[in-house]
Each structure stands twice: as C-alpha cells, then as structure tokens.
C-alpha positions as CSV (number, residue, x, y, z in Angstrom):
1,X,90.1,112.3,124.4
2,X,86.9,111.1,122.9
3,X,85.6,114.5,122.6
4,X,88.5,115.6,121.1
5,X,87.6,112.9,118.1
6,X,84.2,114.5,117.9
7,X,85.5,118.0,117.8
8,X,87.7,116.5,114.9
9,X,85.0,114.9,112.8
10,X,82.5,117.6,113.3
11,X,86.1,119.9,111.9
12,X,86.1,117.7,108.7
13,X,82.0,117.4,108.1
14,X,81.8,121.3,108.4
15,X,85.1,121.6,106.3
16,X,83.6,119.0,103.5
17,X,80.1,121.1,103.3
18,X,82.1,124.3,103.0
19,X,83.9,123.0,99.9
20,X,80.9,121.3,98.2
21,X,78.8,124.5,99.2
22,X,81.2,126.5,97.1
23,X,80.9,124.5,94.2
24,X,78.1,126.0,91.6
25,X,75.2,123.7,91.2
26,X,75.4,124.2,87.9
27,X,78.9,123.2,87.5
28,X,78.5,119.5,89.3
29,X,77.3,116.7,87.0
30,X,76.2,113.5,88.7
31,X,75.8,110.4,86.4
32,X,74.9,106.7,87.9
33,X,74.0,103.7,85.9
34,X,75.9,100.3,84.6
35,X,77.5,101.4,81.6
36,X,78.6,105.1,81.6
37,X,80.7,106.7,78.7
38,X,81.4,110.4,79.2
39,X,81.7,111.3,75.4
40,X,84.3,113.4,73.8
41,X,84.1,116.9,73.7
42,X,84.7,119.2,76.9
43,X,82.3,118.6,80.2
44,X,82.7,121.4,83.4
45,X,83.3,119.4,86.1
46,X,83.4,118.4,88.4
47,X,82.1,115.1,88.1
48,X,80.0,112.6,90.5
49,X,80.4,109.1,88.4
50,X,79.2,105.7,89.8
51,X,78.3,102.4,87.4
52,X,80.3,99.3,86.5
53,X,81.7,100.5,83.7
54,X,82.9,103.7,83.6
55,X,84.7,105.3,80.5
56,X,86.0,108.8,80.7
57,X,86.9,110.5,77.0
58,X,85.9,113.8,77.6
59,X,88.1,116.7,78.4
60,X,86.4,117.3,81.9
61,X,87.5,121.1,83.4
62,X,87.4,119.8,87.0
63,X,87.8,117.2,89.6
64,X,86.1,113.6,88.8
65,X,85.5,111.5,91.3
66,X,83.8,107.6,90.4
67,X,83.7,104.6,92.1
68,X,82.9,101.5,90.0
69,X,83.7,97.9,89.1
70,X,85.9,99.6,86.0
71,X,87.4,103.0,86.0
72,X,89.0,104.3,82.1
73,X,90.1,107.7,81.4
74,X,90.8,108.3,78.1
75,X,90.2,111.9,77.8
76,X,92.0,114.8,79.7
77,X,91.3,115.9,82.9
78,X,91.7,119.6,84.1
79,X,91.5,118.5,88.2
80,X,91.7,115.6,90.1
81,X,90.6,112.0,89.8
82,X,89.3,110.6,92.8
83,X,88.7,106.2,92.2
84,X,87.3,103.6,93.8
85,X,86.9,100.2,91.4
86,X,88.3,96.8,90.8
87,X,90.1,98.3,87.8
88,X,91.3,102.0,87.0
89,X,93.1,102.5,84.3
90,X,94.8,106.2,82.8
91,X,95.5,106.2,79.6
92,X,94.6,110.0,79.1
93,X,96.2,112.7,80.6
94,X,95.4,114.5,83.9
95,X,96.4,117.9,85.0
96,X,96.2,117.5,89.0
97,X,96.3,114.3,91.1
98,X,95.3,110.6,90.8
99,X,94.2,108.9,94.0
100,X,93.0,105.3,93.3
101,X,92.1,102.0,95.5
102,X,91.4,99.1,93.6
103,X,92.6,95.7,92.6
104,X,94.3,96.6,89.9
105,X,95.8,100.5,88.7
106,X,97.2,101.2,85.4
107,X,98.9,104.1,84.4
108,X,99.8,104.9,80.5
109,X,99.2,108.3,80.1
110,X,99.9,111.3,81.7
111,X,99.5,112.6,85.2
112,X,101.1,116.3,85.6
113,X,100.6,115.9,89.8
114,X,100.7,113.6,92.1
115,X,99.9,109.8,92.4
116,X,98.5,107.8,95.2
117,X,97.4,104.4,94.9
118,X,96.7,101.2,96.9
119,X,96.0,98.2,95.0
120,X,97.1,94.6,94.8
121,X,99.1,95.2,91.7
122,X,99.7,98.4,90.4
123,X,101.8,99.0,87.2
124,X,103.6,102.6,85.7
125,X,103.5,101.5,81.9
126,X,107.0,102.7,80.2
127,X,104.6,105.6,78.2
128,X,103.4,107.2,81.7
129,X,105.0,110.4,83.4
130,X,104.3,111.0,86.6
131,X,104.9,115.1,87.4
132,X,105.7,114.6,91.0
133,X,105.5,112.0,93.7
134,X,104.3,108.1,93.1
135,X,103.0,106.7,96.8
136,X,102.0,103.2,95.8
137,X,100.9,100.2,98.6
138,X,100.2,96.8,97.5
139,X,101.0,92.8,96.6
140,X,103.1,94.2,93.6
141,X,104.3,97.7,91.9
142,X,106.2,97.9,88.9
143,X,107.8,101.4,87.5
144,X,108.6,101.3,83.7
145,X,107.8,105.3,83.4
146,X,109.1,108.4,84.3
147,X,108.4,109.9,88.0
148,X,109.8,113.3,88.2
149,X,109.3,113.4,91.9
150,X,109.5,110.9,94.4
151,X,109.2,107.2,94.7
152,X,107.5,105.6,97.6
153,X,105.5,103.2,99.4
154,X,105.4,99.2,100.6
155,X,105.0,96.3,98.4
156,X,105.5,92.4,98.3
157,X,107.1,93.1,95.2
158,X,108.4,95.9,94.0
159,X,110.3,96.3,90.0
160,X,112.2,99.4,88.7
161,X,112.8,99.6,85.1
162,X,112.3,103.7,84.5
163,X,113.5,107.1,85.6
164,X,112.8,108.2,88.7
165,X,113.8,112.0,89.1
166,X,114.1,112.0,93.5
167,X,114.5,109.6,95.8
168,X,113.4,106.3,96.8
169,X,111.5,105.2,99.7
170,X,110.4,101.8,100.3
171,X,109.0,100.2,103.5
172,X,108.7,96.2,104.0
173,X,109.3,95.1,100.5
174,X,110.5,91.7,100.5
175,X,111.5,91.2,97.0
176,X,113.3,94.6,95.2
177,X,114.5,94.1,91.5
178,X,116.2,96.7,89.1
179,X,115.9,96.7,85.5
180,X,118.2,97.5,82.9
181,X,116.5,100.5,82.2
182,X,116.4,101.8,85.9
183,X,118.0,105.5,86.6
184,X,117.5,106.9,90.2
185,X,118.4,110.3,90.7
C-alpha cells in the first residue's frame, strides 16, 4: 500500500512538470512583492502572483494563480483563478473556474465556469452569475446571485435568496433559510 502512494505522488509530480513544461516561458509572468496592481490593458498569462495586496485589472489571456493576504480581480480573466488569501474578492469577470481558500470569498461579478471555495464566510452578491456549479464549505454561505448549475457543499449557515438553475446539495448544515427571492429549479 505504501508504495502504491509513492507510485501516486511520483504520477502527480511527473503530471504537474509535464503541464508547466508545456507552457512557453515567454508566456508565464511571475510578480512578488507587497503591493501588486496588475494594470489595465491585456497581460498573456498565465500568471504567478504573490504579495499582500494583490489587485487584478487587467484582461489576463490565461490562468492566474496568487496567494496573498488580499486577492481583487477587477479585470477579466480568459482562464482560471487559482487563490489562496485572507480575502479574495471577484468583481470582474472570469471565463473558466474560480477556486479559492480564504477567510472571506466574495463574488460580484462574473464567473462563466465553475466555483469552488472554502472559507469561513463566503457570499454570491445578487450582481454575480455563476455559469455552472457553486461547491462552497465553511462557517456561513449566502446565495443572492444566479448559479446556472448546481448548488453544493456544507456550512454552519447556509441563506438562499437567488436563482439556482440545478439542484441542491447540502451536507451538515445546521441552520438553512430561504429568502423571498429564492427559485430552485
């Protein structure tokens, strides 16, 4: 069995160095400091972000993935956002996926894919569409948007007050409310 684990991670390790091996060298920015801004205008991507503050208003044609104290993405995203921070926030739009972990996520704008988040309190303003599935797992999530997929996940807490397009799938949540403005198709 314990080989079998090794024959697994060494599975994933070559896996991971094929895909960043494919990527042109050219095409991957890396920017570190405390305060980073990714200006407007369009960046290739993808991107390799780390700093306190990190502020995305660029339209970035790939995949960015930042870890920080706070995550914002103004701008558009033609890929994936990959987060790690006390604080992400998505106000722009993003064509592909969000996966977050932080204390607190909030969604405003747009995601076109999929979103997967674990955070103590994670909030779907009433302005965000999600294009597919919402997974979220925390204290407290709250839905005010529109999910044209799925709902699901596990939460102390867990408010309704949008559309969600497919079903809903909750595990240990001890306190469900609906809001007025709830529809579950």
């Amino acid at each position: 069995m314990h080989s079998g684990r090794k024959g697994g991670l060494v599975l994933i390790l070559t896996l991971l160095l094929a895909v960043f091996m494919a990527v042109p060298v050219g095409a991957v920015e890396l920017k570190s400091g405390d305060m980073i801004t990714v200006e407007e205008g369009k960046k290739a991507g993808p991107l390799f972000i780390s700093g306190s503050y990190v502020t995305i208003n660029a339209e970035v044609d790939g995949d960015v993935l930042v870890v920080g104290q706070s995550v914002t993405v103004n701008g558009k995203v033609n890929g994936d956002v990959i987060a790690a921070a006390q604080s992400i926030m998505v106000k722009g739009t993003v064509n592909g996926d969000v996966r977050g972990a932080a204390n607190q996520i909030d969604i405003q704008g747009q995601v076109t894919g999929s979103v997967t988040a674990a955070a103590n309190n994670i909030e779907l303003r009433e302005q965000s569409v999600i294009g597919r599935d919402f997974t979220g797992f925390g204290n407290s999530v709250g839905s005010n948007g529109r999910i044209d997929g799925q709902l699901m996940g596990s939460a102390a807490e867990v408010r309704i007050n949008g559309i969600v397009n497919g079903d809903v799938t909750l595990w240990s949540v001890q306190n469900l409310s609906l809001g007025p403005a709830a529809v579950v198709r």
